[in-house]
N, C-alpha and C positions, 0 to 999 in steps of 0.2 A: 507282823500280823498281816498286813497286805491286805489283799481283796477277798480274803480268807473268813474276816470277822463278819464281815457284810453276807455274804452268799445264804447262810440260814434264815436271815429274815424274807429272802424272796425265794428259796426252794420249798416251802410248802405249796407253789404255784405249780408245782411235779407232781403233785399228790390228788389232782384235780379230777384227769382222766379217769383216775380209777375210781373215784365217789360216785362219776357219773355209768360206769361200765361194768362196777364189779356184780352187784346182784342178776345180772342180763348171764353170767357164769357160774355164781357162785351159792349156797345156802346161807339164808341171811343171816346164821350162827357165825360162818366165816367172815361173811362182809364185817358183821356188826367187830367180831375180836380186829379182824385188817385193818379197819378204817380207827379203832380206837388206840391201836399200837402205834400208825404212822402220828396220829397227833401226839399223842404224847411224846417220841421221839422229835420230833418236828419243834414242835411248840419248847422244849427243854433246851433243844438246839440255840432255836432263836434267843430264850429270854438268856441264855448265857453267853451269849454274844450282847447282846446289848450292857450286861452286865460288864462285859470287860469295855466296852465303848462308853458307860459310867464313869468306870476307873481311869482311865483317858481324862475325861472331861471332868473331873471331880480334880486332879492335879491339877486343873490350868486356875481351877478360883482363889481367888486370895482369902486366908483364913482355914483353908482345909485343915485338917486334923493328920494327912499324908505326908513321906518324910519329902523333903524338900528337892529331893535328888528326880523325884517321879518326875518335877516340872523343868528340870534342867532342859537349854537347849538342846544338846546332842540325845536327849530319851525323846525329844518331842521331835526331832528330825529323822528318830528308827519309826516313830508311829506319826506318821504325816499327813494330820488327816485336819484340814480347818477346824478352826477352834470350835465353831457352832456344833460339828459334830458331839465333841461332848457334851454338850448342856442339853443337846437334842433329846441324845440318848437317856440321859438321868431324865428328861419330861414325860417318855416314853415307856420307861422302865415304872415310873410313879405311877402311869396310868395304868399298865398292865398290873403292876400288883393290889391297884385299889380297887379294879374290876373283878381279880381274882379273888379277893378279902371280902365284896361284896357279894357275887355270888356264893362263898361258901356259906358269907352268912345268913345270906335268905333260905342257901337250902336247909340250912339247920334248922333254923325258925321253922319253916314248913315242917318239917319234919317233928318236929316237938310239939308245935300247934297239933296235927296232924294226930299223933299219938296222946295226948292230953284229951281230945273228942270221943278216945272213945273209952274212956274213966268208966269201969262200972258196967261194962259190957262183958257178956259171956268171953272168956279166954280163948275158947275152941271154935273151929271153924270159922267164915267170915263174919266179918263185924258189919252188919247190918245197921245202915245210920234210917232214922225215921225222915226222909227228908221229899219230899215229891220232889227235888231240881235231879235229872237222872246224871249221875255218875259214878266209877266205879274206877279204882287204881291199885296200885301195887305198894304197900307202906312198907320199907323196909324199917326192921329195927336192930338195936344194936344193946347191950347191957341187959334194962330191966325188962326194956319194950324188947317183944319177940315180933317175928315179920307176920305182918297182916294183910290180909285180901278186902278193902273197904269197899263196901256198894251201899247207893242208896234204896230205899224204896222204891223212890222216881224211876230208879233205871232196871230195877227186876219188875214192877210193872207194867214196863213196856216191852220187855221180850217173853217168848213163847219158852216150854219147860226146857226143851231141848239148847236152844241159845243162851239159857242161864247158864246151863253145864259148859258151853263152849267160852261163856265169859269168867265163869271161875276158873278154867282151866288156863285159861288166858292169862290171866292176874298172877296163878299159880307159877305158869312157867317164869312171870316176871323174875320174880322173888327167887326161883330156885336157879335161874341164870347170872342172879345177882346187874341184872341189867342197870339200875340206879349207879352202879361205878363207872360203865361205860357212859352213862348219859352224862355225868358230874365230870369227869375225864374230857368229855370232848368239849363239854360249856367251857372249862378251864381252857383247854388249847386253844378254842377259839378269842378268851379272852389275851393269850399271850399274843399271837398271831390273827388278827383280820383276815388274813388269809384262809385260815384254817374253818371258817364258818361255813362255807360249805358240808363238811365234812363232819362240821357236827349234826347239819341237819341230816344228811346221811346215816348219819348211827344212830340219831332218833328214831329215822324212818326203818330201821333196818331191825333196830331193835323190837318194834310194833310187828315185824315181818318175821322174826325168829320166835316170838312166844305166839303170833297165828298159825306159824306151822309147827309148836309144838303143842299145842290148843283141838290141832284137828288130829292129829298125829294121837291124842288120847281121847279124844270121845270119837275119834274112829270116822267123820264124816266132814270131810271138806267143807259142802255146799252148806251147811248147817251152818258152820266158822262164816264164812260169808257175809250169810243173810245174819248174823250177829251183830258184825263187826257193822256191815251197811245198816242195820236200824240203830245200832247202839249212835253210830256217829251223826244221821240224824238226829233223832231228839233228843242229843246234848249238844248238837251244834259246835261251832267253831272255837276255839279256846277252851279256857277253863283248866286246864292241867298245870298242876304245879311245877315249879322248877325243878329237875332233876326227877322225880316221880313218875314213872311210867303209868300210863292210863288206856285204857279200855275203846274210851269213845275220843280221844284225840285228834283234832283235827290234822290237818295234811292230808297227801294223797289217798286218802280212804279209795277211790276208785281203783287205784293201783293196787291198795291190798286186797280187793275184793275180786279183782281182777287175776292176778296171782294166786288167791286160793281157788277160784274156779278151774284153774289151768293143773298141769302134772304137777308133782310133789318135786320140787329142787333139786336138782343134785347134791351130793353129801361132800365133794371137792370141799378141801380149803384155799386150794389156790387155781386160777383159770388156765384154761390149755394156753398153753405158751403160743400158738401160732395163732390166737385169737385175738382181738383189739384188745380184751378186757386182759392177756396175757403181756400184751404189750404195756399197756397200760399200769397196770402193776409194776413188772418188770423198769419204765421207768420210776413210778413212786419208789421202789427200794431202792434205785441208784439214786434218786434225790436224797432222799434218808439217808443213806448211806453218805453221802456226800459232807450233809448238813452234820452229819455228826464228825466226820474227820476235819471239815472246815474249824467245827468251832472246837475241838480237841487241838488242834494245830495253834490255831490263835490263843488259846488257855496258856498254853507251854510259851510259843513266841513271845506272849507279855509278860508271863512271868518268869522267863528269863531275864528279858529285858531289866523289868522295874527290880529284881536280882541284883541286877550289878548297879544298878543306880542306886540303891538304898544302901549307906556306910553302914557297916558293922558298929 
């Protein structure tokens, strides 16, 4: 296995550059699909390498349920790696999947919650809550629940006619980009890898970037997407948005998105000019990716050849 198992948990450090470089090149449809493929590559990478640094460490305890050959001398001197290692890794590996089990299950919750409010409501068009606190998001559903466009009172009584239409078309592209899979996708990587939390906030912000410009891109007027997006984000203020739920008045960079819609219409690239930072940049996120997947593909095989010949027939 070598130094082969270990490398995916610190090459998501590769993947840095470009969270900070890609939208400075790219349309935020590109960044938001780039940025959520390297995590999950990335993040899959890591948790199965730790996975086989478990199995390591799960043979050295007395009581295991593993054949006895995994803990012999000459198997623990092919994989030579201090004892601590393994029990590290299994404390590791427990935290990552309880963070993962957790967030999947908030977002479900939210989402059922979510869908259950609006019992009784007209089927068609948005679901309009009576609530004066303003906000407005993107409900995906799945089965009985069909996907819906949630706004409150609160928050179409604070914009003008024209900024309603830029917020439902907003909500709209959510749902039709299916952006909730990239959001839940990167919570998840980042829960496998710390490393990776960059990158999820990245594809939050990227994502909020890809349905403003396809929001202005269909009521036809940039500056209108703007002053939307800037009063929506005021008077709902900071937080407030669900886990994994894409929302309207979201806090983060609101000056950058307003800033961005003021300016040209993005390039349609999905990948940056090669002789640029953001190309370079890229360029090495995919040799890191790349890497992390041949590393722990190597170590997959090296151990399970190994523990092969250790286990009698």
């Amino acid at each position: 296995m070598g130094v082969f198992v270990f490398l995916p948990l610190v090459l998501p450090l590769t993947s840095l550059p470009i969270v900070r470089l890609a939208e400075q090149h790219l349309h935020p449809r590109g960044t938001t699909r780039l940025l959520t493929a390297l995590g999950i590559v990335l993040a899959l990478c890591s948790t199965v390498c730790l996975a086989l640094l478990v199995v390591v460490g799960t043979a050295q305890l007395p009581g295991n349920p593993l054949p006895d050959g995994w803990a012999d001398p000459e198997v623990r001197a092919v994989v030579p790696y201090p004892d601590w290692t393994g029990t590290t890794a299994i404390a590791a590996l427990t935290v990552v999947l309880g963070a993962s089990a957790r967030d999947l299950r908030r977002h479900r919750r939210v989402r059922t919650r979510a869908h259950r409010a609006l019992a009784g409501l007209p089927p068609e068009g948005p679901a309009v809550l009576p609530d004066p606190a303003p906000y407005a998001y993107a409900l995906p559903g799945t089965g009985p629940h069909r996907d819906r466009v949630v706004v409150s009172t609160g928050m179409l009584g604070a914009l003008a006619e024209d900024e309603r239409g830029a917020l439902l078309a907003h909500e709209r592209a959510h749902l039709a980009g299916r952006h909730h899979r990239h959001l839940l996708a990167a919570r998840l990587a980042a829960c496998a890898n710390p490393l990776l939390r960059p990158l999820r906030e990245a594809v939050a912000y990227n994502a909020e970037r890809w349905a403003d410009e396809d929001a202005a891109r269909e009521i036809g007027d940039r500056r209108v997407t703007a002053r939307a997006v800037a009063k929506a984000a005021l008077v709902a203020g900071e937080g407030g948005r669900a886990p994994g739920i894409a929302a309207f008045a979201a806090g983060g960079p609101v000056p950058r998105r307003v800033a961005a819609l003021l300016g040209p219409v993005p390039p349609s690239r999905s990948w940056p000019p090669a002789a640029s930072p953001a190309g370079i940049a890229a360029f090495l996120a995919a040799a890191g990716t790349t890497v992390s997947a041949v590393s722990s593909l190597n170590a997959t095989m090296a151990l399970f050849l190994v523990l092969k010949a250790a286990t009698p027939l």
